[in-house]
C-alpha positions in Angstrom: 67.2 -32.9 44.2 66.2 -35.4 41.4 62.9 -36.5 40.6 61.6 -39.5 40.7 62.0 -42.0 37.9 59.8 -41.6 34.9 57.2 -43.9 34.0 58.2 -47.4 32.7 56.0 -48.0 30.1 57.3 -44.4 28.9 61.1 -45.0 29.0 61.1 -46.8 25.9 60.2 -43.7 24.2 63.1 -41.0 24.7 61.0 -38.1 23.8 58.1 -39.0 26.3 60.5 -39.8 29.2 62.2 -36.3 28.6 58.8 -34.5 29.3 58.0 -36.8 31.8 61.3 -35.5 33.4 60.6 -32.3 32.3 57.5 -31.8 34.3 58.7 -33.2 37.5 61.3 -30.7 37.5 58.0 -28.2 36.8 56.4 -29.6 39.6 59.5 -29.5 42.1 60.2 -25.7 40.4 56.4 -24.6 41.1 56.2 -26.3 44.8 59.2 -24.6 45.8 60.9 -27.7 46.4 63.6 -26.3 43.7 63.9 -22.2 44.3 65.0 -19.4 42.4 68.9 -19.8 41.8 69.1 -23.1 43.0 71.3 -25.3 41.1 69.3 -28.8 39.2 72.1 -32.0 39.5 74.1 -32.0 36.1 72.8 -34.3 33.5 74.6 -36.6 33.7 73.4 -37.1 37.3 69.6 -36.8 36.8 70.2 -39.7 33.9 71.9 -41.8 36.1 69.5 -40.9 38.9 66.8 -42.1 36.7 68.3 -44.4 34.9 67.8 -42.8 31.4 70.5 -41.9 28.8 72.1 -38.8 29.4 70.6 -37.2 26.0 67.1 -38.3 27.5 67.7 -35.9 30.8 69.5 -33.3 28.6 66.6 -33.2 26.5 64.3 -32.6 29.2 66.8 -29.7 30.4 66.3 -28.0 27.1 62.6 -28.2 27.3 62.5 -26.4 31.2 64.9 -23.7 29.7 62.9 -22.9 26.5 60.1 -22.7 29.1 62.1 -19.9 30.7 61.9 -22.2 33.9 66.0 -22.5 34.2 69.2 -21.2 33.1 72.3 -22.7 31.8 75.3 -21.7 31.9 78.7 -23.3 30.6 80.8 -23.9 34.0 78.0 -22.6 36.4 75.1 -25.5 35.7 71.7 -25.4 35.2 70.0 -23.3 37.8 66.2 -21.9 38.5 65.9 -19.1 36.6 65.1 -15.8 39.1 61.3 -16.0 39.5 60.7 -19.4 38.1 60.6 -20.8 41.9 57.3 -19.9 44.5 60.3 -18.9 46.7 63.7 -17.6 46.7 66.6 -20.6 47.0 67.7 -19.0 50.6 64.3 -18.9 51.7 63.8 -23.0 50.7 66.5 -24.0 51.9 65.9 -22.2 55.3 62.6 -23.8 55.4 64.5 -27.7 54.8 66.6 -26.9 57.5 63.8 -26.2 59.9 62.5 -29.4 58.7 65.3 -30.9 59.9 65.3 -29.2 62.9 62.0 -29.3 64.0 61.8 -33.6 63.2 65.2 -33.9 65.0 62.9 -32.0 68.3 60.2 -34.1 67.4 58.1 -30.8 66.7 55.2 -31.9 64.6 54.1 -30.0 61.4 50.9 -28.0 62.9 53.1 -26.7 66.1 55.7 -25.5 63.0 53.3 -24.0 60.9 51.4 -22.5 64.4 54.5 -21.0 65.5 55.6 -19.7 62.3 52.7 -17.6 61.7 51.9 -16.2 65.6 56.0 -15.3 64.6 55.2 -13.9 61.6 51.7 -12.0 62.6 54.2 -10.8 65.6 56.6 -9.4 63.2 54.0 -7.8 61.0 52.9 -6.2 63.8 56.0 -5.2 65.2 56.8 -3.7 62.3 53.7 -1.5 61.5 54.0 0.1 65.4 
């Protein structure tokens, strides 16, 4: 998942579009759009994504793993680092495939999140008897 392209009046100015970058990825990382151990495109992929030089998007990779936000690893990618995402990669994943799911039954959002938590208060219960 790539974010959206950075602001045009800031891609002149490489250093600006790299944080600009950099804190999309933040926002996907904290939303749980991107979860723990989930794997970011390469660079080269969020650059052409984005349209920015592939130093620009590398750049803005540096900054999310000085921030302890992801790891990278030579041959493995760039991934979430464990406990930088609101929820583990399974669990997000799991939760776009019910998306797709529940829009393909034309289940709308509130039914979802109203069955998900009588399932879950169900569960809890289950569990404490």
């Amino acid at each position: 998942m790539t974010p959206s392209q950075p602001n045009e009046a800031n891609a002149a100015n490489t250093a600006t579009a790299a944080t600009d970058i950099a804190q999309q990825f933040r926002g996907m990382i904290a939303s749980g759009q991107l979860g723990s151990g989930e794997r970011l495109p390469t660079v080269r992929q969020t650059a052409a994504d984005l349209g920015v030089a592939p130093g620009t998007a590398a750049r803005a990779y540096k900054l999310l793993e000085q921030e302890g936000l992801v790891v990278a690893r030579t041959g493995a990618g760039t991934r979430v680092a464990d406990g930088a995402g609101a929820l583990p990669g399974g669990i997000v994943r799991r939760l776009r495939e019910l998306v797709t799911a529940s829009e393909a039954a034309g289940a709308s959002p509130d039914d979802i999140a109203t069955a998900f938590r009588a399932i879950w208060q169900a569960s809890r219960a289950d569990a404490r008897d």
